[in-house]
C-alpha positions as CSV (number, residue, x, y, z in Angstrom):
1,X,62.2,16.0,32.1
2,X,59.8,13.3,30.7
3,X,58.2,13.8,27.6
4,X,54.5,12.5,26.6
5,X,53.6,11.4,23.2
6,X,49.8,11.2,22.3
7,X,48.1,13.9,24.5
8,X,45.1,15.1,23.3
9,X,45.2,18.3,21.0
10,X,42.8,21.4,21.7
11,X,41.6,24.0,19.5
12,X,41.3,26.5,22.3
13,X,43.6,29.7,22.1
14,X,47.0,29.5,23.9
15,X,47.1,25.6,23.6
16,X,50.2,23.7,21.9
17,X,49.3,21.4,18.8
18,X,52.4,19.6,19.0
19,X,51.9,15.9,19.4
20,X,54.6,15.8,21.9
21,X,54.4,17.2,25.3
22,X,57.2,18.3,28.4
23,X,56.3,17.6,31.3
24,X,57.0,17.3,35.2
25,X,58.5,13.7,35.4
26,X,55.9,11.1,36.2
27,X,52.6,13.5,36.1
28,X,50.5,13.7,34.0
29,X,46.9,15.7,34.3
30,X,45.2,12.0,34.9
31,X,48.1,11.1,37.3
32,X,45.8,11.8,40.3
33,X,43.6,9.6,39.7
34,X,45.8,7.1,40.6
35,X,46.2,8.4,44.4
36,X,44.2,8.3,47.3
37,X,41.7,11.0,47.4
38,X,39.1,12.8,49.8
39,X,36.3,15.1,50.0
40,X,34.8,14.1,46.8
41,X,31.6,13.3,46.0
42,X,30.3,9.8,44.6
43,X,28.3,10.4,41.5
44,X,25.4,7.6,41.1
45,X,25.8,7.7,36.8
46,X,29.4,7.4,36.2
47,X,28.5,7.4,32.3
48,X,27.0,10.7,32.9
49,X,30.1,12.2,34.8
50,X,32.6,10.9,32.1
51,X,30.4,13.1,29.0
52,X,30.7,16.1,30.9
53,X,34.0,16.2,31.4
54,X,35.1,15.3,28.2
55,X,32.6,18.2,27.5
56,X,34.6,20.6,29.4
57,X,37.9,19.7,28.4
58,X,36.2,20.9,24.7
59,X,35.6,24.6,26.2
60,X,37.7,27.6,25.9
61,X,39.8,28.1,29.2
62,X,38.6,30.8,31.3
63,X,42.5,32.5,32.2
64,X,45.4,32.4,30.7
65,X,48.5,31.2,31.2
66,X,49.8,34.6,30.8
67,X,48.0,35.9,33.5
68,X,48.9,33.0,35.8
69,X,52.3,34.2,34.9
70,X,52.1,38.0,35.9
71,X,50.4,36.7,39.2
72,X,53.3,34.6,40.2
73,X,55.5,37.3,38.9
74,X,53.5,39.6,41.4
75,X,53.5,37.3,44.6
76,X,57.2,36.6,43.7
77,X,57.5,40.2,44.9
78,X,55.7,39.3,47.7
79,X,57.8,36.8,49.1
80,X,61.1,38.6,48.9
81,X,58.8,41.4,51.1
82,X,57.8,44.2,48.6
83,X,54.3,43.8,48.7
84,X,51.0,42.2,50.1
85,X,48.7,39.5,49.2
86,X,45.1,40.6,49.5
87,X,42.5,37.6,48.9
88,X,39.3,37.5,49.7
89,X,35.5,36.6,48.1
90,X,32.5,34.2,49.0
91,X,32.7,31.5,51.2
92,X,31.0,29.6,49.0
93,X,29.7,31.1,45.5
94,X,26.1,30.1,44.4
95,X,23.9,29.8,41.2
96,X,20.7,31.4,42.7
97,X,22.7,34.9,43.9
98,X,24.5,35.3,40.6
99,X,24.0,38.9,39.7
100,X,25.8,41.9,38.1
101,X,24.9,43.7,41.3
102,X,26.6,41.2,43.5
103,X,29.5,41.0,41.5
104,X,29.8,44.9,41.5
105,X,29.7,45.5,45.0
106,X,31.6,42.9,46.5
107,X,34.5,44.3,43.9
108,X,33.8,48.0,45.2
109,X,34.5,47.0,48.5
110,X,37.9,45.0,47.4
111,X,38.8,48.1,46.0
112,X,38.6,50.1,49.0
113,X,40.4,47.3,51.1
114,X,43.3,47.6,48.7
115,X,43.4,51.3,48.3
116,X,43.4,51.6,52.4
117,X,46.1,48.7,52.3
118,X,48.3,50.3,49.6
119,X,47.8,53.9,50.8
120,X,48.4,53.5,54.9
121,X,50.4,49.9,54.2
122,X,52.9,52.3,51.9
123,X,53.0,48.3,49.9
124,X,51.6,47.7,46.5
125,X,48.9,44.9,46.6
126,X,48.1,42.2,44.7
127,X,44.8,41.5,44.3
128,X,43.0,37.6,44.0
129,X,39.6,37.5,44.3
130,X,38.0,34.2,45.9
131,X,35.6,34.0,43.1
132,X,34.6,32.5,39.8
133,X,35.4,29.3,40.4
134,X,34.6,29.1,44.7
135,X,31.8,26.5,43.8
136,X,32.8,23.7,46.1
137,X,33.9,23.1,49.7
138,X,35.5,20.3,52.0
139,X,33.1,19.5,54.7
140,X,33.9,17.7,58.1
141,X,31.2,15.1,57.6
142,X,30.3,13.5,54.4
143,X,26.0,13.2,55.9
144,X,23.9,16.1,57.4
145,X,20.8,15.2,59.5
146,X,17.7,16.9,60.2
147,X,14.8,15.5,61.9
148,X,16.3,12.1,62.0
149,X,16.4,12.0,58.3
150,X,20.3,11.9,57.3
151,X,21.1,13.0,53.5
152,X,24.5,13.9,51.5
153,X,25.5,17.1,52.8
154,X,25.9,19.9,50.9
155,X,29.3,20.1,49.0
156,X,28.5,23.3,46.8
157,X,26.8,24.7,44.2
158,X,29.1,22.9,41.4
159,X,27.7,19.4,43.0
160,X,24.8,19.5,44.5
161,X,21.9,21.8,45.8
162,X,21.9,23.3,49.5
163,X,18.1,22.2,49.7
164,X,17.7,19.8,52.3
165,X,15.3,16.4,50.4
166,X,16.7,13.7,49.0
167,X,16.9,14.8,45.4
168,X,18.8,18.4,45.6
169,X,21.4,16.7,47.6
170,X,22.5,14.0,44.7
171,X,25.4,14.9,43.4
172,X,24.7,15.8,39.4
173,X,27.4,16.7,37.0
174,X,25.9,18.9,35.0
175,X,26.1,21.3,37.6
176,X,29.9,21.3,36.7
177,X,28.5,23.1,33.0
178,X,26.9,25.7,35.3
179,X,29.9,26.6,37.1
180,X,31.7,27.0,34.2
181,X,29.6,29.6,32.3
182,X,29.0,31.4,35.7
183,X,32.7,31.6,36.2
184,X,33.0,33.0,32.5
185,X,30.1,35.7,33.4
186,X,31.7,36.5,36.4
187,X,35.1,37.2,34.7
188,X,34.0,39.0,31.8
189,X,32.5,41.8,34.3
190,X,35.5,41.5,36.9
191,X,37.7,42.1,33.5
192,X,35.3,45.1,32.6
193,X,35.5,46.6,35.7
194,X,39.4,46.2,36.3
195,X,40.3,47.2,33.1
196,X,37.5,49.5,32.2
197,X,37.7,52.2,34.2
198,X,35.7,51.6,37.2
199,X,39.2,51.1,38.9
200,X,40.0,54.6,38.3
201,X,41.8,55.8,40.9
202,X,39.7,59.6,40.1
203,X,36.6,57.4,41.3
204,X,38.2,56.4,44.7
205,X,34.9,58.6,46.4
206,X,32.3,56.5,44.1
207,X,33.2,53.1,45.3
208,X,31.6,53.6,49.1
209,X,28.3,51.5,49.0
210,X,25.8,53.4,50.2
211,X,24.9,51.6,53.5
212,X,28.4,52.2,54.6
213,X,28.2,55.8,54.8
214,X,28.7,57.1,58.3
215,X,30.4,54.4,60.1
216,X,34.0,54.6,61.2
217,X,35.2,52.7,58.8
218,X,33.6,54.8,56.1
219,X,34.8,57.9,57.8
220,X,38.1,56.7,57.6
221,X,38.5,55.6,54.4
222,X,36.7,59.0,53.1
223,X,39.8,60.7,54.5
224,X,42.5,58.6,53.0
225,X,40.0,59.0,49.8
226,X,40.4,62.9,50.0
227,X,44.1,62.3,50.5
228,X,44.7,60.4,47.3
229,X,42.3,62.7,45.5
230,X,44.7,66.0,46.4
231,X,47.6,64.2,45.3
232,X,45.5,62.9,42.4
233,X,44.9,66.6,41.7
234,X,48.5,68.2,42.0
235,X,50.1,65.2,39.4
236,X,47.6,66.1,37.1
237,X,49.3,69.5,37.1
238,X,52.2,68.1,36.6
239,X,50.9,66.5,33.8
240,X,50.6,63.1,34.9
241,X,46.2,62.0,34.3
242,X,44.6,58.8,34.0
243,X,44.7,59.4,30.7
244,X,48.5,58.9,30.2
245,X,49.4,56.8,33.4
246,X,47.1,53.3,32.8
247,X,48.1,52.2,36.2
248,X,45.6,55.2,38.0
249,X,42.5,54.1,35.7
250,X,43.3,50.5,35.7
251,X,44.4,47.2,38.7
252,X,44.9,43.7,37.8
253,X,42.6,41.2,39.5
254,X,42.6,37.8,39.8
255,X,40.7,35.0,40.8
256,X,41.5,32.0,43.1
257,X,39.3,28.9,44.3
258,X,40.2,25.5,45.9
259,X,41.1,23.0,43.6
260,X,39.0,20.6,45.3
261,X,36.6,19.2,42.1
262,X,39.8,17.4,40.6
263,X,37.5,15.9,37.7
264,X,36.7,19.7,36.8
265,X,40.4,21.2,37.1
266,X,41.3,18.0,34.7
267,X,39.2,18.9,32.2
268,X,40.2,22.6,32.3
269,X,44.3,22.0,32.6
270,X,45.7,23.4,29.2
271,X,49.4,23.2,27.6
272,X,50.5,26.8,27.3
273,X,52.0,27.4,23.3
274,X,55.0,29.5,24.4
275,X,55.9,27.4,27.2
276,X,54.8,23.6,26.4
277,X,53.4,23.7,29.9
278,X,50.4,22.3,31.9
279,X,48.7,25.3,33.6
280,X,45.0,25.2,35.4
281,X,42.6,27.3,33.4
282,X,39.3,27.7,36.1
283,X,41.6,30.2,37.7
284,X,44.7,31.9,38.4
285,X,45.5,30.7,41.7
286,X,44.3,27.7,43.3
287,X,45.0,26.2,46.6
288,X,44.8,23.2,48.9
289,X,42.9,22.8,51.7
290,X,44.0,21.9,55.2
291,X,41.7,18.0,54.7
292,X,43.1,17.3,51.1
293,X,47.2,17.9,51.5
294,X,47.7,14.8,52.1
295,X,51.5,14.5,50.1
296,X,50.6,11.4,48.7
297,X,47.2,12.3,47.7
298,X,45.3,13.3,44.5
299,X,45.0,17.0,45.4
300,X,48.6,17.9,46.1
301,X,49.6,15.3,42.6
302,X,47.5,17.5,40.6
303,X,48.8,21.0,41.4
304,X,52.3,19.9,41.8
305,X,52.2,19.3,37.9
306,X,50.6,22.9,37.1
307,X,52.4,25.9,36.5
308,X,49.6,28.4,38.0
309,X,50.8,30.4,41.4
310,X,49.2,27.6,44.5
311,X,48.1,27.7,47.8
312,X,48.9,25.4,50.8
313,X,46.6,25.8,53.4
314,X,48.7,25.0,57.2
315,X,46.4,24.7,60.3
316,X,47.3,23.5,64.0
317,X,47.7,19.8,62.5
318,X,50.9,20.9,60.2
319,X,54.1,20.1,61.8
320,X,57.4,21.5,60.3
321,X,58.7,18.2,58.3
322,X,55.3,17.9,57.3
323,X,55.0,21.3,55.8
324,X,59.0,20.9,54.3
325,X,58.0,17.8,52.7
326,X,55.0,19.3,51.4
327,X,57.1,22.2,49.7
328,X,59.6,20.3,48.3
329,X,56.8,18.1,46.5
330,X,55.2,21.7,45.5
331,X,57.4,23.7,44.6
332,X,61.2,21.9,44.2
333,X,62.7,24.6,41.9
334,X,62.2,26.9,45.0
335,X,60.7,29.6,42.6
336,X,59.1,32.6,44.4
337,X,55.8,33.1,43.6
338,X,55.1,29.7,43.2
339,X,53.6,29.0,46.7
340,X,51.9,30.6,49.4
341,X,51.4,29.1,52.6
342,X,47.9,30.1,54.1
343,X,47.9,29.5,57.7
344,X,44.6,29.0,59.7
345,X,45.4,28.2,63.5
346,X,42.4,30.0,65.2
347,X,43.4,33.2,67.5
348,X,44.5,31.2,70.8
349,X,46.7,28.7,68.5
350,X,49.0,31.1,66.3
351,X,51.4,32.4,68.9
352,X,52.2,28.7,69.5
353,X,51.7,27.4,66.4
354,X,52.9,29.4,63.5
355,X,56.8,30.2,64.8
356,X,58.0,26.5,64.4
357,X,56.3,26.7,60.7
358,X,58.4,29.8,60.1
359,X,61.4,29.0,61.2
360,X,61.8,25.4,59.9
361,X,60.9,27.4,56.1
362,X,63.9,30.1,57.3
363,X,66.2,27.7,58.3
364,X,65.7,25.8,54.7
365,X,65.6,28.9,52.8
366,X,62.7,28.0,51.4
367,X,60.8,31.0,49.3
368,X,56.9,30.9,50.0
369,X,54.5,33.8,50.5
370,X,53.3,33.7,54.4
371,X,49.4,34.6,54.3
372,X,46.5,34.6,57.2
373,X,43.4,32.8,57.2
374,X,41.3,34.7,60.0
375,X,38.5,32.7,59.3
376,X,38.3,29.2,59.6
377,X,40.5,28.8,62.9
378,X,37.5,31.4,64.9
379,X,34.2,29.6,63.6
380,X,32.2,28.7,66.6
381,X,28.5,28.0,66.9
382,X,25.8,29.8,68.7
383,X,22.9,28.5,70.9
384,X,20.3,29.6,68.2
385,X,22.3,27.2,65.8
386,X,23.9,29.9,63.9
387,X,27.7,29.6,62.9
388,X,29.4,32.8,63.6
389,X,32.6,34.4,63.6
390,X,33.5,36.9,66.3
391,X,35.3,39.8,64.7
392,X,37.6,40.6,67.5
393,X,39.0,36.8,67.3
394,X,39.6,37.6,63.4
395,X,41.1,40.6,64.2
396,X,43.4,39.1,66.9
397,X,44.5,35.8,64.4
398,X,45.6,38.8,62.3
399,X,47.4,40.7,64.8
400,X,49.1,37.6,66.0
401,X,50.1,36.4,62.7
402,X,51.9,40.0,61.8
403,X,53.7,39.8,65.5
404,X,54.9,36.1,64.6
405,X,56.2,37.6,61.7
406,X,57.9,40.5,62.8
407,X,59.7,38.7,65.8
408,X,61.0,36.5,63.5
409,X,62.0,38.9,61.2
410,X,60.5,37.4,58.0
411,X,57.3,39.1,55.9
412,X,53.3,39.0,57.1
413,X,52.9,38.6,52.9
414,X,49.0,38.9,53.2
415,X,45.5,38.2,54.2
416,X,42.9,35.2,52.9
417,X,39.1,36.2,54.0
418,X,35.7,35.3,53.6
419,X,33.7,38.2,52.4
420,X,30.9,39.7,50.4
421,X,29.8,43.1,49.6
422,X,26.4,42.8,50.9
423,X,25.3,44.1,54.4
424,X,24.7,40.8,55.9
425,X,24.7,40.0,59.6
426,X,26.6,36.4,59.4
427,X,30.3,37.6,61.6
428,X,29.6,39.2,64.9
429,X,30.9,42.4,66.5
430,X,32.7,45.0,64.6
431,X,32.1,48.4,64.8
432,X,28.2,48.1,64.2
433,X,28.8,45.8,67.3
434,X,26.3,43.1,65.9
435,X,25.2,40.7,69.0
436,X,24.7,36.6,68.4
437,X,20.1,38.3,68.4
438,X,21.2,39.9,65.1
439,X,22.7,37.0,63.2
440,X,19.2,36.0,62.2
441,X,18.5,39.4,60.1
442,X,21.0,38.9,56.9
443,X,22.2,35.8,57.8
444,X,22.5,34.6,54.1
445,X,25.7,32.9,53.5
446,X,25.4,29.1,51.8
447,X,28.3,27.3,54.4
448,X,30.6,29.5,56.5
449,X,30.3,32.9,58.0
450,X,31.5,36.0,56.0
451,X,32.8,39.6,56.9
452,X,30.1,42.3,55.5
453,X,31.3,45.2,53.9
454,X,31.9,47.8,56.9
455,X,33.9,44.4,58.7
456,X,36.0,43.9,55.9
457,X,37.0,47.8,55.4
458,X,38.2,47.6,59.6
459,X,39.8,45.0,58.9
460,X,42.1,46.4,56.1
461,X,42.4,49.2,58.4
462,X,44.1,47.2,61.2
463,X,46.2,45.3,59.0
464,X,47.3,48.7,57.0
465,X,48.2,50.0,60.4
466,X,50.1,46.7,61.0
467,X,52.0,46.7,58.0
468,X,52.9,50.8,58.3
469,X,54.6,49.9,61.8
470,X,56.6,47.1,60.2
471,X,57.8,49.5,57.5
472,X,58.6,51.9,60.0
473,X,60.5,49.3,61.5
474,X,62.5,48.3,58.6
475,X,63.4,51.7,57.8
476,X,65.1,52.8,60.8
477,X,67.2,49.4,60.8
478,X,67.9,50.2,57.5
């Protein structure tokens, strides 16, 4: 291991003051600067971008390495097949919809997927939220025209503005201070509520919101609901309450973005006083997306240096030496936990192309957590304009993921989904059976089409009953 005199002391809790540093040989949290990069934005003041970074790298970190820890200790359970990955938030967060209301229902509904999950799924779940810190997204072209007039697209909240002249759409990086006090905000209440109580497994009835009630997925999480609250009823007469078992009032939950704004994950990487290590603070799991994983680029040089749990997203493009290489650069100590490869294929691709992914990992015996992206391989757009989602192509991505998995006899770890808590109309079909007429009636979303609430609760229902046949499975070969 390299050593690396002269870094920068911090005053920020959990930081080393030692003037010399351990670290990954050759890395450093500069080091991608150095590398080819893409999907970044070009910033007209240079001057201006360099102050607010050294500003941020000033700021307390908003996790811990600690946490990152326990999370990779979690998903490390994950990968040897003893439990499952739920993650799932906003597309794409934004400044103007920043509310305590927001935050609180979207985390009601996360609740219920993971209760119906760990219930029917008989598998404890880890839970990562894609939020505080979801501020900026890849996008396939680096212009957006309207009208003939052709401006910077949109590349998130953290860079620019979604308002379509030619001054919202320069990039400003002071937008990167914004981000970071929302994603504090936004913590401090996800804390509150994990830790606080509102995770109480005795208020399993009080997280259905209320337009919800009376559709099928409501129905059917009220009975499961009823279930755990008879059983919740018979251990407390056995002496067993909230009150002297935390893990009934309380859940962990973490958060999770792309690391795609490397001049913000820079100036939030912190050295970790019990371990001398480099972990990324803006969350506790970030990951890679399927345009930046370049191996030689800056976004896989940066997150091969942190400790934090990663992501790898893996769409139709990966091919098996790619992906090898890929791990091998990520994760060479082959620790579980460490990395989970997202796949995104797109319903009519998976059967094809996940199995030579899988296999070339098995035959390696390389230790990743396998999760499903649903999402991004099904977008399609609509003759009105609208980009949708059809639910039964999500739900079929999901299906054909778990089948992959259970032919080739390795884990389905988890699921990686775009939704909110709010009853917008932005994914068609789904129980409500909303047509391509309705998209335009809470179609509200700042890039990408999300799951609503009732959506996301069918989904967990279908995976839960996925996941309870592979147990079944396992048990009689056992």
């Amino acid at each position: 291991m390299a050593s690396m005199k002269g870094v920068r002391d911090s005053p920020q809790p959990g930081i080393a003051n030692e003037p010399e540093r351990t670290m990954s040989t050759n890395w450093s949290p500069d080091s991608w600067r150095r590398r080819p990069i893409r999907q970044v934005p070009e910033y007209p003041d240079p001057e201006a971008l360099r102050k607010v970074e050294e500003r941020l790298a000033t700021f307390p970190p908003l996790v811990f390495a600690g946490e990152a820890r326990k999370l990779k200790r979690q998903l490390a359970e994950v990968a040897e097949g003893r439990g499952f990955l739920l993650q799932g938030g906003d597309c794409a967060e934004s400044f103007a919809e920043h509310s305590a209301d927001n935050i609180r229902d979207f985390f009601r509904v996360f609740l219920q997927m993971a209760v119906v999950l760990t219930y029917a799924g008989g598998q404890p779940v880890v839970k990562v939220g894609r939020i505080a810190g979801q501020f900026a997204k890849p996008r396939s072209q680096p212009t957006e025209t309207r009208d003939g007039i052709t401006l910077p697209a949109y590349r998130g909240d953290i860079i620019n503005d979604i308002r379509f002249d030619p001054e919202a759409r320069v990039p400003d990086p002071h937008r990167m201070l914004q981000a970071y006090r929302q994603s504090a905000a936004t913590l401090n209440l996800l804390r509150a509520f994990a830790q606080g109580g509102y995770a109480n497994l005795e208020h399993v009835h009080r997280w259905t919101l209320g337009f919800l009630k009376d559709t099928p997925a409501s129905e059917r999480y009220r009975e499961i609901a009823d279930r755990i609250t008879e059983s919740l009823r018979f251990m407390r007469a056995c002496g067993i309450t909230s009150e002297t078992t935390p893990q009934l009032r309380s859940t962990d939950f973490y958060t999770s973005h792309e690391a795609l704004l490397l001049g913000y994950e820079q100036a939030l990487a912190r050295i970790d006083s019990t371990t001398g290590e480099w972990y990324a603070t803006s969350g506790h799991f970030l990951w890679i997306g399927d345009r930046t994983r370049d191996p030689e680029g800056a976004h896989v040089e940066f997150l091969r240096g942190v400790k934090n749990p990663i992501g790898l997203k893996a769409g139709p493009t990966m091919t098996p030496d790619a992906l090898l290489r890929l791990i091998d650069i990520l994760n060479p100590d082959n620790e579980p936990g460490r990395l989970t490869i997202i796949t995104r294929f797109g319903a009519d691709k998976v059967a094809t192309g996940l199995p030579p992914l899988v296999r070339a990992v098995q035959r390696e015996g390389r230790k990743v957590v396998w999760s499903c992206d649903p999402m991004h391989g099904n977008t399609i757009r609509t003759a009105a304009g609208y980009k949708t989602r059809p639910f039964e192509r999500i739900l079929a991505e999901v299906q054909a993921f778990m089948q992959v998995h259970a032919a080739e006899g390795t884990h389905a770890g988890g699921i990686h989904i775009e939704m909110t808590g709010k009853n917008v109309t932005e994914c068609t079909g789904g129980a409500r059976a909303i047509a391509e007429a309705d998209l335009c009636d809470r179609y509200h979303t700042h890039c990408d089409p999300r799951l609503n609430a009732s959506q996301a609760l069918e989904l967990a229902f279908l995976v839960a009953e996925e996941l309870a046949r592979a147990n079944a499975v396992r048990e009689a070969a056992e």
